[in-house]
C-alpha positions as CSV (number, residue, x, y, z in Angstrom):
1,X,105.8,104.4,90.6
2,X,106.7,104.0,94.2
3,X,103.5,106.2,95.2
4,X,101.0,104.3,93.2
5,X,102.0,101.0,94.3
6,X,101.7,101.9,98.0
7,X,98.3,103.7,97.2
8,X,97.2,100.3,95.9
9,X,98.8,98.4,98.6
10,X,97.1,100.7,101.6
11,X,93.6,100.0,99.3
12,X,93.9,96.6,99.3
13,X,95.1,96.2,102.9
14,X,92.6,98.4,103.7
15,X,89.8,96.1,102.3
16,X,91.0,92.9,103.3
17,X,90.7,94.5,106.6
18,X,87.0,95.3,106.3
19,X,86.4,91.8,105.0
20,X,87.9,90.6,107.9
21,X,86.0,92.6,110.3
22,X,83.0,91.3,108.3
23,X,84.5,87.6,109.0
24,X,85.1,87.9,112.5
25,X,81.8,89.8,113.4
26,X,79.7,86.7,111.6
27,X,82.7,84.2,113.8
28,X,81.1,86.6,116.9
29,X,77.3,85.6,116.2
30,X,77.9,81.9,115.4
31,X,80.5,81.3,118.4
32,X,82.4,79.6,115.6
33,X,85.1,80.6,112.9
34,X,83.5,81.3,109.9
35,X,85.4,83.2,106.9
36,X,83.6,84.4,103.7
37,X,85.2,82.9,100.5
38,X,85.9,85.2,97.8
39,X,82.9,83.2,95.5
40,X,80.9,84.6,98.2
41,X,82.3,88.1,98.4
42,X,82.0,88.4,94.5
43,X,78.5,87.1,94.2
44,X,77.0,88.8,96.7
45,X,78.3,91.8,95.1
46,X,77.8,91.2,91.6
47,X,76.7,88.0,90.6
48,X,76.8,88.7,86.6
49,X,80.8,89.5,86.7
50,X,81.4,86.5,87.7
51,X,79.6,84.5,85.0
52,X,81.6,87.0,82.3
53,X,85.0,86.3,84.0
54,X,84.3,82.4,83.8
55,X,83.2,83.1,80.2
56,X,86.3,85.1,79.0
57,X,88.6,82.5,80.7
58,X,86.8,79.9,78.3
59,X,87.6,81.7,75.6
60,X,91.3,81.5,76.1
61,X,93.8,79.3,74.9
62,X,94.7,77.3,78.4
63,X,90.9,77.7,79.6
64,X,90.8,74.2,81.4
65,X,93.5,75.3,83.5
66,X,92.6,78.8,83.7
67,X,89.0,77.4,85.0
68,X,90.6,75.1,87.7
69,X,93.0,78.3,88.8
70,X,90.1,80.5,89.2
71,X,87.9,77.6,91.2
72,X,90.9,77.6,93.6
73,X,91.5,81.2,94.3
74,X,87.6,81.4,94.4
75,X,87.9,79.3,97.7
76,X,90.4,80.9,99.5
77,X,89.2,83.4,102.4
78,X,88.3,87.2,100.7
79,X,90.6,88.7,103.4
80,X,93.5,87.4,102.6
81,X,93.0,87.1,98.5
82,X,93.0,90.7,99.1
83,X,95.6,91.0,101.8
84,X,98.4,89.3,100.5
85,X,98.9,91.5,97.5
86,X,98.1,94.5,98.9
87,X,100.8,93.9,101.7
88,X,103.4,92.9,98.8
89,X,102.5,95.8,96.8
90,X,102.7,98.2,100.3
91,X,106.4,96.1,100.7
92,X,107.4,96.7,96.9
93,X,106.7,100.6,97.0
94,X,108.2,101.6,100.4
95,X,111.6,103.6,99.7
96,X,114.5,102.0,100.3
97,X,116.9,102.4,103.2
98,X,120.1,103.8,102.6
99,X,122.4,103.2,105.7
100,X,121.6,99.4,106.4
101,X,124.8,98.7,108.1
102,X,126.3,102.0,109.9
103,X,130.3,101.5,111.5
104,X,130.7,102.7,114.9
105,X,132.8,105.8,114.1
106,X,129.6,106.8,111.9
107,X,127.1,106.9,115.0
């Protein structure tokens, strides 16, 4: 389990990386800080998605709030809608450390 969720977490880190690349190369041109929004990101890659995911979340039970959850994470910068998981899930999947606290005889 530990394997696939650092897989996912290097993918994700991994992305938000070239999206941020992306950002600061357009930031370069306009000699301003520009950052692509994830409505941006998703459209420009596939426009139609989109429209299903906003019509599946109507369909649901708590689809007002599931509409106003999905505008706000559409507005947050693509780098880091991808980053911050993906740097959890790296986090969640490392192994853990055995010796945290070592006496003095012990070194």
């Amino acid at each position: 389990m530990r394997l696939i969720l650092r897989i996912a977490g290097t993918w994700l880190i991994g992305l938000a990386l070239v999206l941020l690349v992306i950002d600061g190369t357009r930031s370069l041109g306009a000699n301003a800080v520009m950052f692509t929004s994830l409505a941006d990101a998703w459209t420009s890659l596939h426009e139609p998605s989109l429209g299903a995911v906003r019509a599946f979340l109507d369909s649901r039970f708590f689809a007002e709030l599931l509409e106003r959850a999905l505008d706000a994470l559409l507005t947050y910068p693509a780098f880091a809608v991808f980053g911050v998981p993906g740097i959890v899930l790296a986090l969640a999947g490392r192994t853990p450390r055995r010796e945290r606290f070592v006496r003095q005889d012990q070194i």
